[in-house]
Each structure stands twice: as structure tokens, then as C-alpha cells.
C-alpha positions as CSV (number, residue, x, y, z in Angstrom):
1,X,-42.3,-109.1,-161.6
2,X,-42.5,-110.3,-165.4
3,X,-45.5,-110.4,-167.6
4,X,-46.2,-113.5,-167.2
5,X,-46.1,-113.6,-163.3
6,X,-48.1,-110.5,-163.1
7,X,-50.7,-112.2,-165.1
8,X,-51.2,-115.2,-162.7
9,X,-51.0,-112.8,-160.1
10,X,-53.8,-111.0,-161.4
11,X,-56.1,-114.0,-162.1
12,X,-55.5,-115.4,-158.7
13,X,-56.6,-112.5,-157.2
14,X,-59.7,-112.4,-159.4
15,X,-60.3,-116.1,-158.5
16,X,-60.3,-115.0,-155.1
17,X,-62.9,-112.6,-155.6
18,X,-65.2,-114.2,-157.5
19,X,-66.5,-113.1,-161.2
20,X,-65.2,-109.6,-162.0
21,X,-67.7,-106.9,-161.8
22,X,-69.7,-105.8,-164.8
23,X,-69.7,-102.6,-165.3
24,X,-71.6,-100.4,-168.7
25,X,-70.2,-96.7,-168.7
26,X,-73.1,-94.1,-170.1
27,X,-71.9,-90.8,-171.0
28,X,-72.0,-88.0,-173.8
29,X,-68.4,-87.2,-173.6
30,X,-66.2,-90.1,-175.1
31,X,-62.8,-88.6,-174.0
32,X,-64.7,-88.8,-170.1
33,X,-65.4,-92.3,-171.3
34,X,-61.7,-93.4,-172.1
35,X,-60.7,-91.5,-168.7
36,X,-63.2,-94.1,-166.5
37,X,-62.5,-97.2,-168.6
38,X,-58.7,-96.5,-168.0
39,X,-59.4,-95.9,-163.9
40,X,-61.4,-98.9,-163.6
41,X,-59.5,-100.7,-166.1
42,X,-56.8,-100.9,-163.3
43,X,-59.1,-102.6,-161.2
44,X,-58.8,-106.6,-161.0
45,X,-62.3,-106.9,-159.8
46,X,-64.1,-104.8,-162.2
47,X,-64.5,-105.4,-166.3
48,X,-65.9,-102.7,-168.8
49,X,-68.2,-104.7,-170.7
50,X,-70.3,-101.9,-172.3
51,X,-70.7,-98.3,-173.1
52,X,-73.4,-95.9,-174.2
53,X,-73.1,-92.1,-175.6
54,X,-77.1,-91.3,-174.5
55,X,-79.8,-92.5,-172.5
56,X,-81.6,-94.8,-175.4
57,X,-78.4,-96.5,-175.9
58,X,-77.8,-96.9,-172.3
59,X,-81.4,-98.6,-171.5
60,X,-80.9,-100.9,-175.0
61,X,-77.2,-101.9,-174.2
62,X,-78.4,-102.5,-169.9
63,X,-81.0,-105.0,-172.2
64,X,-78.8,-107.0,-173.8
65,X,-75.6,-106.9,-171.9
66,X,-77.2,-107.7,-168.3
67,X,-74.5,-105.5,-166.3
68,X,-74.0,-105.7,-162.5
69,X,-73.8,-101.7,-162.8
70,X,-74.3,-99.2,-164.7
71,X,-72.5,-95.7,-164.2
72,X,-74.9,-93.1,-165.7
73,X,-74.9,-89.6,-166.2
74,X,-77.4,-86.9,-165.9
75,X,-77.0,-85.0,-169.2
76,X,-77.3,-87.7,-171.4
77,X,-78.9,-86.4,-175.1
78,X,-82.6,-88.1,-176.0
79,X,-83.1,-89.4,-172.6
80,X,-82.1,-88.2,-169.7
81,X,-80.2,-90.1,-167.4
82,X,-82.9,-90.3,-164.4
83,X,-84.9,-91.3,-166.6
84,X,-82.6,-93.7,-168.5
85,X,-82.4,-95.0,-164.6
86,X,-86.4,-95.4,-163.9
87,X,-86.2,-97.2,-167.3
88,X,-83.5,-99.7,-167.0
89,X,-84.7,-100.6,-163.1
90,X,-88.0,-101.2,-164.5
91,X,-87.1,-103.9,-167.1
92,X,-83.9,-105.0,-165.0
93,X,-84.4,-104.1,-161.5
94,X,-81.4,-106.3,-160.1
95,X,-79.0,-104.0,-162.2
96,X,-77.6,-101.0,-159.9
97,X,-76.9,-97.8,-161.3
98,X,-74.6,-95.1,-160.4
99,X,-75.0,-91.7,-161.0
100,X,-71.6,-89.8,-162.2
101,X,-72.3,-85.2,-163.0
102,X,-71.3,-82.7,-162.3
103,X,-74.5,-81.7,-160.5
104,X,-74.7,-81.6,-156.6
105,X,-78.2,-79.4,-156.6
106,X,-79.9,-81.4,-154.0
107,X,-83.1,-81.7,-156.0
108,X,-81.5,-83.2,-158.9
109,X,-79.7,-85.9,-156.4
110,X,-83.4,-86.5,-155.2
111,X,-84.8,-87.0,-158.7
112,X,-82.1,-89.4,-159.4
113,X,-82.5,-91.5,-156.1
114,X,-86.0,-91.7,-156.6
115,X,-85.6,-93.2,-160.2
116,X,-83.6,-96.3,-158.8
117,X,-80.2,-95.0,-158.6
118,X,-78.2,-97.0,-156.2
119,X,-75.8,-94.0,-155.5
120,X,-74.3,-90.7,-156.7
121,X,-70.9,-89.5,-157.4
122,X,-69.4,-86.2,-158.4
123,X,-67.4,-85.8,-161.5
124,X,-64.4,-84.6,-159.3
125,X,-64.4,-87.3,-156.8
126,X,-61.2,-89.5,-156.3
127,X,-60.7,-92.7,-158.4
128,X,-60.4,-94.7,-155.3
129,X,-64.1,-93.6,-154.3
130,X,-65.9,-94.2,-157.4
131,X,-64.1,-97.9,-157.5
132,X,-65.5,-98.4,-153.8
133,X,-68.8,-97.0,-155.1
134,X,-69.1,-99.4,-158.0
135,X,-67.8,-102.4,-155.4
136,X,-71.0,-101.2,-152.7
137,X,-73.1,-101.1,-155.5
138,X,-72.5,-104.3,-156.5
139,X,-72.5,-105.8,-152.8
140,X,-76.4,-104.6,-153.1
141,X,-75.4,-101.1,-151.1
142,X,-76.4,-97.7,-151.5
143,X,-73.3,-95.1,-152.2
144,X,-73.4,-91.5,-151.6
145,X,-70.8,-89.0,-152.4
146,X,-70.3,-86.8,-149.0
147,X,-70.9,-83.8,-151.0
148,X,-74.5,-84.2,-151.4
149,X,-75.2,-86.6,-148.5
150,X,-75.9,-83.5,-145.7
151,X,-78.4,-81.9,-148.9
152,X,-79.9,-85.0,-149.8
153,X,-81.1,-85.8,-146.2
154,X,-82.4,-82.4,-145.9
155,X,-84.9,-82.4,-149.1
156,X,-86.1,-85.9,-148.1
157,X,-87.3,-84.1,-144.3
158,X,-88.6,-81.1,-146.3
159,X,-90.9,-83.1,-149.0
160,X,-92.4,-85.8,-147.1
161,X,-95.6,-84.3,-147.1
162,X,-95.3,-82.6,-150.1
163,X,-97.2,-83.5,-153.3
164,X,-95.6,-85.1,-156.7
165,X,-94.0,-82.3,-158.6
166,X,-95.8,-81.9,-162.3
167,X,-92.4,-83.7,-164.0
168,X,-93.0,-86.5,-161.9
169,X,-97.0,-87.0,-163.7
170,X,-95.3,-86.8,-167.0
171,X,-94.9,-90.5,-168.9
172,X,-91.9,-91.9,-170.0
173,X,-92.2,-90.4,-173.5
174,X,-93.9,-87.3,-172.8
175,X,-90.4,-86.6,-171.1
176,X,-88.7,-87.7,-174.1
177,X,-90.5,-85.2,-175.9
178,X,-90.2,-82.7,-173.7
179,X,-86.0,-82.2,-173.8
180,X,-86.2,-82.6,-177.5
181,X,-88.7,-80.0,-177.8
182,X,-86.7,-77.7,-175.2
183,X,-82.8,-78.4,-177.5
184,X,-84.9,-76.8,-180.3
185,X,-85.7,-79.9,-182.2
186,X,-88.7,-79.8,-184.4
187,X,-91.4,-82.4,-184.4
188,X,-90.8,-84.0,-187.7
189,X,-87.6,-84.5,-186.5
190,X,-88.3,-85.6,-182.9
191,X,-91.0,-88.3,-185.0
192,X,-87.8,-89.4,-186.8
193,X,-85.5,-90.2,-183.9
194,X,-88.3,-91.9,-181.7
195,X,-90.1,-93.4,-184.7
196,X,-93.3,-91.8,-184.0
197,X,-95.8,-89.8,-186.3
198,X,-95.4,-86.5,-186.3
199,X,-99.4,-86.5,-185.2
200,X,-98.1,-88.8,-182.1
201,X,-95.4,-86.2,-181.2
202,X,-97.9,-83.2,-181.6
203,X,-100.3,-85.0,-179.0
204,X,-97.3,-85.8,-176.9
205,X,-96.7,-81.8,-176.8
206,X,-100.1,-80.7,-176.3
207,X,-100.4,-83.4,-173.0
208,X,-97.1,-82.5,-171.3
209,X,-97.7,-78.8,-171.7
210,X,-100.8,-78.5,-170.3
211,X,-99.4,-80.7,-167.4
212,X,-96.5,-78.8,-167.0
213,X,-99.0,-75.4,-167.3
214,X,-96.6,-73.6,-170.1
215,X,-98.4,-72.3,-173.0
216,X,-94.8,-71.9,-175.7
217,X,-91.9,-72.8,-176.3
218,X,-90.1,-70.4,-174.7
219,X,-91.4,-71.5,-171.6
220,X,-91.0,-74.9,-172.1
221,X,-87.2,-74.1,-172.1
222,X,-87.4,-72.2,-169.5
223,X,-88.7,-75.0,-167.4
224,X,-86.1,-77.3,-169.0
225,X,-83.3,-75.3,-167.8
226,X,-84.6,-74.6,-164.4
227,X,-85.1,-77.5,-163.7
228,X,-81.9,-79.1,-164.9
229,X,-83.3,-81.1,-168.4
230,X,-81.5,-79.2,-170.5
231,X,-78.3,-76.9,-169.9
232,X,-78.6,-73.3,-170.3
């Protein structure tokens, strides 16, 4: 088949469909970046309309772009990606978001499902599966990777009862603060990159730690890496 056929192959068969599928890529990792825009780039339903190298940049590009979904990852610098998620379902709740880690820890799943994410995918999966991911998501469905569907289950029948963890009664900036302050940034600097005071920042600290009951830093990075904010 020539170019030229192929191309009106191609747009009939998108025609067929209906609109191609808007997709917005969000990961740290540009070379993974290049490696999901050329798998899905093979897909005549789906278009790469946006990407995003951390979790600010993901919400602000969701904003303005208005994807069908998003494809998110967890360790995403400055915000992190659950909470990029709980962010860009709040201001856009009829965009669905995909997680892709490498993480299959059951609570980190949990966290992410609870946030908004319509699904979660492991970094090794096929590239058939995470194009019929993206196509459930945007058929309204949930998608999750067989990997962690058996855990998942399990850690929804263990916590019904139980209360919110202390993240969970943290705001939307106190967590901000908190993964800055665990990578070892300082709070004239953590001011600078969320255009804050460093008086606002301080206060910030002060509320999350005595939530989160750790009394240093040391701890606070402690609590980071055990519970998956930061990598050790």
C-alpha cells in the first residue's frame, strides 16, 4: 500500500471511530516520554496532544488543553502525581487519568484510586494493554492492571472501617511542602518555586508536622520515603 492509500486508510478508520482520543503524557523521564508517544503514536484512535515533566505542569497543561485522559505518574517532582490527580479531577472532573509506575504496593494503588484515577498500569505492562486502558478510560470505564487488582481489593475490605490516615488531613499545599521539604529543599527556595513567602512556607511546615506528629527533618523524610513521597 502507498503513502497515499495508507493515508486514506487511516482517516477512514478514524472517521469510523469518531474524534481521536486526547491523550496528555505526565512523566519525569523524557526518554519514557518519547517511548509512550511512539506506542500510542501507532494508534489511529488515539492523538498526543500534551505533555508534562511534573505534577504542576501536569494540572496547568490538563487546564488549558482539556484532554480526554491523562496518563500520570506517581513520582512526579513538586507535586506528586495523586495528588496532581485529586487536583486535576477537581477543576476537570470529566478528564480520566491513568496512573503509569513502577509501584504495585497496594496502598499506593489505594491512594491513587482514591484521588480520581480512573485506572492503574504498571510500567512493564504490554503496549496493547495500556492502549486498551486509555480506550476504557475514555469509554468512562475503570482499568486495572491484574497485577494489583487481587491487592487492591484486599486493602479496600481491610480499611473500610478504618479512619483517614494523617496524609489524607494534610491540604493540597501542605503536601506540596511536605516532598519539597523531605528532597532537601530549603524554604527560601521552596517560597521561590510555589511563589509563597518564606513566612507562608514556615507556617506550612509547622502545620503539616504537627499533623503528621514528626518533630525534624529527619523524620519528615523518613515518613516521605515510607510512605512512598519521595524515593529512598
Amino acid at each position: 500500500m502507498d503513502l497515499l492509500l495508507e493515508a486514506k486508510f487511516v482517516s477512514v478508520q478514524v472517521k469510523i471511530l469518531g474524534q481521536p482520543i486526547r491523550v496528555v503524557v505526565c512523566d519525569d523521564h523524557s526518554l519514557f516520554r518519547e517511548g509512550v508517544k511512539t506506542i500510542l503514536g501507532r494508534a489511529i484512535d488515539i492523538e498526543i496532544v500534551g505533555e508534562a515533566a511534573d505534577g504542576i505542569q501536569a494540572v496547568e497543561i490538563v487546564r488549558k488543553l482539556r484532554p480526554d485522559v491523562v496518563l500520570m505518574d506517581i513520582s512526579m517532582p513538586v507535586l506528586r502525581g495523586f495528588d496532581a490527580v485529586r487536583r486535576i479531577k477537581k477543576g476537570r472532573p470529566e478528564t480520566r487519568v491513568l496512573m503509569l509506575t513502577i509501584y504495585d504496593d497496594e496502598d499506593v494503588v489505594a491512594r491513587c484510586i482514591e484521588a480520581g484515577a480512573c485506572g492503574y498500569l504498571i510500567k512493564d505492562a504490554p503496549p496493547t494493554e495500556l492502549v486498551n486502558a486509555i480506550q476504557a478510560a475514555a469509554r468512562d470505564q475503570q482499568y486495572l492492571s491484574p497485577k494489583v487488582l487481587k491487592p487492591i481489593v484486599g486493602h479496600y475490605m481491610r480499611r473500610r472501617d478504618k479512619p483517614a490516615t494523617r496524609y489524607e488531613l494534610l491540604s493540597d499545599r501542605e503536601r506540596e511542602v511536605l516532598v519539597l521539604l523531605a528532597e532537601g529543599i530549603s524554604l527560601k527556595e521552596i517560597a521561590g518555586q510555589l511563589r509563597l513567602s518564606v513566612k507562608t512556607v514556615d507556617a506550612h511546615k509547622c502545620n503539616l508536622m504537627r499533623k503528621l506528629d514528626v518533630h525534624d527533618r529527619t523524620s519528615l523524610i523518613r515518613y516521605a520515603i515510607r510512605t512512598k513521597l519521595i524515593e529512598a
